[in-house]
C-alpha positions, -999 to +999 in steps of 0.1 A: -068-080+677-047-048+669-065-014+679-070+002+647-058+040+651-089+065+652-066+085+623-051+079+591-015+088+594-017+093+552-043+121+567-031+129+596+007+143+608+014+143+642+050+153+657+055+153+692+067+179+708+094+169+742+112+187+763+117+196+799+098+214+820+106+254+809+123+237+775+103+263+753+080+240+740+051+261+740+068+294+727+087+273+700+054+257+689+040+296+683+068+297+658+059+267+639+022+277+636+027+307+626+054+297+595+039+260+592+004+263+594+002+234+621-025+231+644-011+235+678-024+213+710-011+216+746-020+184+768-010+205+795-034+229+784-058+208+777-057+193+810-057+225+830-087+236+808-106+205+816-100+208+856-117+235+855-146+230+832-177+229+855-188+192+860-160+178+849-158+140+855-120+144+857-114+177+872-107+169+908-084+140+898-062+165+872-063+190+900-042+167+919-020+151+895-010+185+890-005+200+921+018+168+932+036+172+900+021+137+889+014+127+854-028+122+845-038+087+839-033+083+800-068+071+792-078+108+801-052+125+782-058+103+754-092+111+752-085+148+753-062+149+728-084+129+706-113+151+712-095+181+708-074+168+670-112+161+660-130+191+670-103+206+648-102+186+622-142+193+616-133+231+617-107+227+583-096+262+587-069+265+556-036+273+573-044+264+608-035+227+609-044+220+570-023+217+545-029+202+507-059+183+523-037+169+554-041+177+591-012+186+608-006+184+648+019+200+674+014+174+703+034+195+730+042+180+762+030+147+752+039+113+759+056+120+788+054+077+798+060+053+776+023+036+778+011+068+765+034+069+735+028+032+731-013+032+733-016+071+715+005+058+683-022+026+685-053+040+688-046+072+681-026+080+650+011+076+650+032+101+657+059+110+623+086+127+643+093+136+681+107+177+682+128+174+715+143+207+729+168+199+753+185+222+780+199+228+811+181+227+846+193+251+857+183+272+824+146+256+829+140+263+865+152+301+855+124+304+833+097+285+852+105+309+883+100+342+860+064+329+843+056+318+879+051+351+888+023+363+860+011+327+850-012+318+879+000+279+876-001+264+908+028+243+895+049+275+887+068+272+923+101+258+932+088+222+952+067+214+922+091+224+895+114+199+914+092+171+914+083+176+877+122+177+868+122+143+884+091+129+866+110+139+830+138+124+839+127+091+851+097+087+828+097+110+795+137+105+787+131+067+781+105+078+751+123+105+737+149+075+738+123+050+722+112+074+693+152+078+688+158+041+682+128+043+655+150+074+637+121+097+648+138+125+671+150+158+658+169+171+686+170+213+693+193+232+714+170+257+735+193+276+758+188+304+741 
């Protein structure tokens, strides 16, 4: 029987937002806020929020996802992101993720595997479009080395930022790839 998705995409809009590590995902996302009235939602966030919430259930295992530059299990993720797209939903502040009745979700830095794409657009809500700002490495390590030095990340350094290059590569370009065989993917430039 086929999971029936916890939103109404006629309800509900959901883009994606993909990029490498140090794309500008999150300071790109300010911008549409701001002139869209989307509700931004930062799995990273999210997940470094929640590994840190006292009693926790999933703290410990984020904790180290993170540090080894590993992507969380997606039933977690899912579930925050879920939670989170609800708890706003309830709120139905005009202007920050509603618009003529609709909710309206920045998903940044999510899927980054293809189950997660596959089982969020299921039971979830499926996603309308996939944002993907591409750029250089070399451009992205640049920046992840400067907000390394104020953000307090533990996966601001240069072994991490390596590993998590790696991870995009081998496991987020094949669903930016997927959503661009369904006509989804509006690509950005973000060297800049």
């Amino acid at each position: 029987m086929t999971p029936v998705p916890v939103f109404d995409r006629n309800k509900v809009t959901v883009i994606f937002v993909l990029g490498g590590p140090g794309a500008g995902k999150g300071t790109q996302c300010a911008h549409l806020v701001e002139d869209f009235a989307f509700c931004h939602l930062s799995a990273g966030d999210l997940l470094r929020a929640e590994q840190h919430r006292e009693g926790s259930q999933f703290g410990e295992l984020i904790r180290n996802c993170i540090r080894e530059g590993n992507i969380v299990p997606l039933e977690v993720t899912i579930k925050l992101l879920a939670n989170a797209m609800k708890a706003a939903l309830q709120e139905e502040r005009p202007g920050v993720g509603w618009n003529e009745g609709r909710g309206r979700f920045l998903i940044d830095g999510f899927p980054r595997k293809m189950d997660q794409a596959i089982k969020f657009d299921e039971e979830v809500c499926e996603a309308s479009m996939v944002l993907f700002f591409s750029t250089t490495e070399e451009v992205m390590l640049a920046r992840l080395l400067e907000r390394g030095k104020t953000s307090g990340r533990e996966d601001d350094n240069e072994e991490s930022i390596k590993k998590r290059f790696n991870t995009y590569k081998v496991t987020t370009m094949p669903v930016i790839e997927h959503y661009e065989a369904l006509g989804k993917v509006v690509e950005v430039g973000s060297a800049a």
